[in-house]
C-alpha positions in Angstrom: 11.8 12.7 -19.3 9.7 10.2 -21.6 7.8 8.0 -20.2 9.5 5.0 -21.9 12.6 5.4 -19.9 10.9 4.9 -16.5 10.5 1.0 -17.2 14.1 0.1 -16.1 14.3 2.7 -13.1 11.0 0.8 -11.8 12.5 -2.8 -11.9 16.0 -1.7 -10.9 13.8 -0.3 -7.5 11.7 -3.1 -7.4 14.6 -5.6 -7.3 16.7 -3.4 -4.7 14.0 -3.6 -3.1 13.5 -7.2 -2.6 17.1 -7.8 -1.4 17.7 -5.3 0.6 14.8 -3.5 1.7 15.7 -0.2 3.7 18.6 -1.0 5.7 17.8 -0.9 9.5 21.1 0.7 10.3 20.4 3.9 7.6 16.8 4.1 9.5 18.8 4.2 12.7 20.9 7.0 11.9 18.7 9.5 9.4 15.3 7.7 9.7 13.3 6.8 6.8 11.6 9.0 3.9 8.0 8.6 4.9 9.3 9.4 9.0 10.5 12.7 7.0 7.1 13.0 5.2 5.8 12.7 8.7 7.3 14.9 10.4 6.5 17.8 8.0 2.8 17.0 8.1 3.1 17.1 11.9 4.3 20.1 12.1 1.9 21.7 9.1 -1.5 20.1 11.4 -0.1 21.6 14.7 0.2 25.1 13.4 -2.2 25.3 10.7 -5.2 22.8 11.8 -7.0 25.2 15.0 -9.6 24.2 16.6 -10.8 28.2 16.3 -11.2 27.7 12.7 -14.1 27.1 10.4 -14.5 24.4 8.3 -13.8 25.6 5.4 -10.8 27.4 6.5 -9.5 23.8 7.5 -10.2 22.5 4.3 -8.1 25.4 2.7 -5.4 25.0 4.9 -5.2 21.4 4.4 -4.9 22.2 0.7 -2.7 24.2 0.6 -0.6 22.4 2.7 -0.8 19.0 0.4 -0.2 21.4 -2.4 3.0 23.1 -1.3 4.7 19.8 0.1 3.7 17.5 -3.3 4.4 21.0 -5.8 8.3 21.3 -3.7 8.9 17.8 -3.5 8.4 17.2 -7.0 10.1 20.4 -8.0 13.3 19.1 -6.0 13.2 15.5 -7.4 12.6 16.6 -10.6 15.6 18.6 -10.6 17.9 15.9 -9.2 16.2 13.6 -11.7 17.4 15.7 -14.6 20.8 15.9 -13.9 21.1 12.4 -12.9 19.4 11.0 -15.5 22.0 11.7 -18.4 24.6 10.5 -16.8 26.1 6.6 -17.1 25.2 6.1 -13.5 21.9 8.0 -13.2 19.1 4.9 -13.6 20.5 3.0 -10.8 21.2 5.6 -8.3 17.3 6.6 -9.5 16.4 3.4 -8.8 18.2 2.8 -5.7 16.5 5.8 -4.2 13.0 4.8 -5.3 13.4 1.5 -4.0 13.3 3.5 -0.2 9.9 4.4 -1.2 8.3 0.7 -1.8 7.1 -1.9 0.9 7.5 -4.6 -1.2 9.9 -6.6 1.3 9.1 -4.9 4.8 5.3 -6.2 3.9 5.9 -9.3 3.7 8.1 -9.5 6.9 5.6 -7.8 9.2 2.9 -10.3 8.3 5.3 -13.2 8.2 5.7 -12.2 11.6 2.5 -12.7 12.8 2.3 -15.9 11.2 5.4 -16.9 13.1 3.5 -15.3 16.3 0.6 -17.1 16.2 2.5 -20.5 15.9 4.8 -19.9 18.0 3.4 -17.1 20.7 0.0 -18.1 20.3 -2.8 -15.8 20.1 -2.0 -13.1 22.6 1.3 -12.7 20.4 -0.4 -12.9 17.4 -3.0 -9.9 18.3 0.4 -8.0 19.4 2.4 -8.5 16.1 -0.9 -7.4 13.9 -1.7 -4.4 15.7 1.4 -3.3 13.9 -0.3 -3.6 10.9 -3.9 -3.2 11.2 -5.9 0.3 12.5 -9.0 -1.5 14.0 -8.8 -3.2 17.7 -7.4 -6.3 18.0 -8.4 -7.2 21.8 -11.2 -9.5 21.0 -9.7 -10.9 18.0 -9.5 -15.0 17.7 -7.1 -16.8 15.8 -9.1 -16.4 12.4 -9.9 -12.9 13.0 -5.4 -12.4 13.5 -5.2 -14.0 10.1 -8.1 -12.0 8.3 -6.6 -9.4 9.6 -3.2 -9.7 8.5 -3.9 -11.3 4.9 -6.6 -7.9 4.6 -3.6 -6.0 5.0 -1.0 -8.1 2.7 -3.6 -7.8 -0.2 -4.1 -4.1 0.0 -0.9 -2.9 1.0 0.3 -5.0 -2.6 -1.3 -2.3 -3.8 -0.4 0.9 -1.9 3.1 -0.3 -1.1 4.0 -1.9 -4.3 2.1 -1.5 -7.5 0.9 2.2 -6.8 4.5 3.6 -6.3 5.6 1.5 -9.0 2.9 3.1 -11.5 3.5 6.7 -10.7 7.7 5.9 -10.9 6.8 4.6 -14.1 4.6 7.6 -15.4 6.5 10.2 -14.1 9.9 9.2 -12.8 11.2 9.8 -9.1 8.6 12.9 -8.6 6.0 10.7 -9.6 6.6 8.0 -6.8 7.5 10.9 -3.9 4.4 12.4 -4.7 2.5 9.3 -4.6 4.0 9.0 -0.8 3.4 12.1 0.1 -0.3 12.0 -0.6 -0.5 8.1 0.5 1.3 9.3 4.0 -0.9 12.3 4.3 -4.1 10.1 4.3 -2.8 7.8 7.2 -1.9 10.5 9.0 -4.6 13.3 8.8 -7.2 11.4 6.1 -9.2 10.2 8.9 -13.0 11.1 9.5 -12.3 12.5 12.9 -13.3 16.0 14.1 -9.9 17.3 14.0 -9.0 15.9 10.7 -13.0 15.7 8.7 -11.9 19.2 6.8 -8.1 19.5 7.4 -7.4 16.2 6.1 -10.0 16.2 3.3 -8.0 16.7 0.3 -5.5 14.6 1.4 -7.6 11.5 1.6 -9.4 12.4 -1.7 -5.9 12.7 -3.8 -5.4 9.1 -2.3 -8.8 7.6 -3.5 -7.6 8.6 -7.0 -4.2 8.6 -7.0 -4.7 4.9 -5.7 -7.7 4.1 -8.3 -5.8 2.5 -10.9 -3.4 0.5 -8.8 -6.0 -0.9 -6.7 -7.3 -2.5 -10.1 -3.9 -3.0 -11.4 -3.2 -5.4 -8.5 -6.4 -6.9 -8.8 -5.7 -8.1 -11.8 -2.5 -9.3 -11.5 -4.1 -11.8 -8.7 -6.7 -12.3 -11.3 -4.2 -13.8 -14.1 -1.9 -15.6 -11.3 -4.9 -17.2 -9.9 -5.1 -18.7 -13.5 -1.3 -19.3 -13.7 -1.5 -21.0 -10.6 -4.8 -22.8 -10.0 -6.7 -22.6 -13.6 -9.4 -20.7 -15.4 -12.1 -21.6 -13.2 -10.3 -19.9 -10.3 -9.8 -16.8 -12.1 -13.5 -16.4 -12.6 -13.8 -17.1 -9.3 -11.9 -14.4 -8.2 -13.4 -12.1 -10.9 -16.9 -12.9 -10.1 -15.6 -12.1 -6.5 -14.3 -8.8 -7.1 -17.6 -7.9 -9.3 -20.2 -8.5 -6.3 -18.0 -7.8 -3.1 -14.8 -4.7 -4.2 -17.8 -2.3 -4.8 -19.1 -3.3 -1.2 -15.9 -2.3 0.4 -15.7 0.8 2.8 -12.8 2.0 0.7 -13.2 2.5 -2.8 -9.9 0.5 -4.2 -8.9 -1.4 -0.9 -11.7 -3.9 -1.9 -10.4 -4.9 -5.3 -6.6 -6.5 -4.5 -8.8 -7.7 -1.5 -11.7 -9.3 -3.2 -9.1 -10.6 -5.8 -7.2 -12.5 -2.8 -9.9 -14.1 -1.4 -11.3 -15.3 -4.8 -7.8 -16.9 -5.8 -7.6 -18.4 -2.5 -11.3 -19.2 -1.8 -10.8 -17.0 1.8 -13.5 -14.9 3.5 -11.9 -11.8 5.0 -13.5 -8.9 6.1 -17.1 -8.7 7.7 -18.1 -7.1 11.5 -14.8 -5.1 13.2 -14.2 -3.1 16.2 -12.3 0.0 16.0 -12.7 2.2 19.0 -15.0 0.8 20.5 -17.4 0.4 18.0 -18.9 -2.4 16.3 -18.6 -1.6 12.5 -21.0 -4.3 10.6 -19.0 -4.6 7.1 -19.5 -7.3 4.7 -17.6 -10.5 4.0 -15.6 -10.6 1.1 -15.5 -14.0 -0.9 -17.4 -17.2 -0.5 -15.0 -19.7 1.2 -13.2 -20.8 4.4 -14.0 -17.9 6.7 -11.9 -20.1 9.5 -8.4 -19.2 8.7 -4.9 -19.8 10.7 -1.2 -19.3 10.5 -1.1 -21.6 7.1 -3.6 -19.5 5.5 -1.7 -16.2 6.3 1.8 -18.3 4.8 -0.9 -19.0 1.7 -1.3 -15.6 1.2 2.2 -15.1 1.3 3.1 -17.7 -1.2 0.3 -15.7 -3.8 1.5 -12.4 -2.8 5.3 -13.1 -3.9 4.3 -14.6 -6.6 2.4 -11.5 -7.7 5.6 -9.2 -7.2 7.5 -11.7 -9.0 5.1 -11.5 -12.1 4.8 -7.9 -11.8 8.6 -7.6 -11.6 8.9 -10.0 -14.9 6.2 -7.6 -16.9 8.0 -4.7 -15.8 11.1 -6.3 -17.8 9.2 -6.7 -20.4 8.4 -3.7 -21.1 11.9 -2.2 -20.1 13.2 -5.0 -23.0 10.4 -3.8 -25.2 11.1 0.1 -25.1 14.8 -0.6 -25.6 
């Protein structure tokens, strides 16, 4: 299909997406796409990932296990895709089923709900409703460290659950964006620099470093030019001077650019020291302003981070108008 005609199936599954998310009864019943993804990668790790085998033997395993589920995937929604895609009622239906595959919505509701928690729950709440969220440990977390924690995760996952799927839908229709989840799945799941997962999960985590290179910076500077929409030109070199010194810094090559991006717009320090099992990991700060944050700040973020859907939403119907 040409890449020009993936403009409109993008913002028809962004919209969806935004008013009616994936419907908690369909999760109910048949579970979700990425539970699917899940489950398949489960069962690949238990039978393929020994403990007997050598390293490199893991590390072709877990390739050729990333291989044959992104290579079948795409060969089965490139097939529906063709057939659909002729047809009068093909681009929504396309869109309706990539709009399963975005966050856009359920992103914003799981960090608006530890905003809620924190006001109303206070902190013990708070740490509950953002361990949801987060990976590291939230036990010793204060109030600020809650909100870091949850606005860290809004301005990353605007990339991974939103403008990434978005990108590879637009490049290469619905077997773009399942891939893009397959691999972005596989990371959280077996991308982890543990002794089970260093070599069996290697491949996966590298695919998501660069399948998520361009998005990361995408995002970024969508909060760059919405910082100037929104606040001026001196903000937006703020946040551009910010993403300069402090993305590269970052212990993940693209998380630190919608990141830095955020806390330059909104003059935030996130980031810096962390716990995750048990251990004390030193990181930097990100940004140079209020390091302090609370439930406000986190509905701040919010406020920006809609704002950026909405903009991205309004250039992707421009260039659906513009390829006709």
């Amino acid at each position: 299909m040409p890449l020009i005609l993936h403009f409109d199936v993008a913002l028809a599954a962004l919209l969806i997406e935004a008013v009616v998310s994936y419907p908690p009864s369909l999760y109910r019943k048949i579970g979700h796409p990425v539970t699917w993804f899940g489950h398949i990668l489960s069962f690949f790790d238990d039978r393929f990932n020994q403990p007997a085998l050598s390293p490199a033997q893991r590390r072709i395993r877990g390739t050729m296990t990333i291989a044959l589920l992104v290579v079948s995937a795409m060969a089965m929604t490139l097939a529906l895709s063709s057939w659909l895609q002729p047809t009068w009622f093909g681009r929504p239906i396309l869109g309706l089923l990539a709009s399963s595959l975005l966050a856009q919505r359920s992103l914003y509701t799981h960090v608006k709900d530890v905003s809620l928690a924190l006001r109303t729950g206070g902190l013990a709440a708070g740490r509950h409703q953002v361990s949801r969220i987060v990976g590291r440990d939230v036990a010793g977390l204060d109030e600020a460290g809650v909100a870091r924690a949850a606005i860290e995760s809004l301005a990353e996952n605007f990339s991974d659950g939103v403008v990434a799927p978005l990108l590879w839908l637009v490049i290469l229709g619905l077997p773009g964006i399942v891939a893009y989840k397959i691999i972005n799945t596989a990371d959280s799941m077996i991308g982890h620099r543990t002794v089970r997962h260093l070599d069996f999960g290697w491949t996966a985590a590298r695919l998501d470093d660069a399948v998520n290179y361009f998005p990361a910076r995408i995002a970024a500077l969508d909060y760059v030019v919405l910082a100037w929409l929104r606040f001026g030109r001196a903000r937006a070199r703020s946040a551009l001077h910010i993403i300069w010194r402090d993305a590269p810094r970052h212990r993940s090559p693209n998380g630190g650019w919608p990141e830095a991006a955020m806390a330059g717009a909104l003059r935030f320090q996130l980031n810096g020291p962390r716990l995750y099992h048990g251990k004390i990991a030193d990181e930097p700060v990100t940004g140079d302003g209020n390091y302090d944050l609370k439930a406000p700040d986190i509905d701040r973020a919010l406020d920006f981070y809609i704002d950026g859907c909405v903009m991205l939403g309004a250039c992707l119907a421009g260039m659906a108008f513009l390829s006709g």
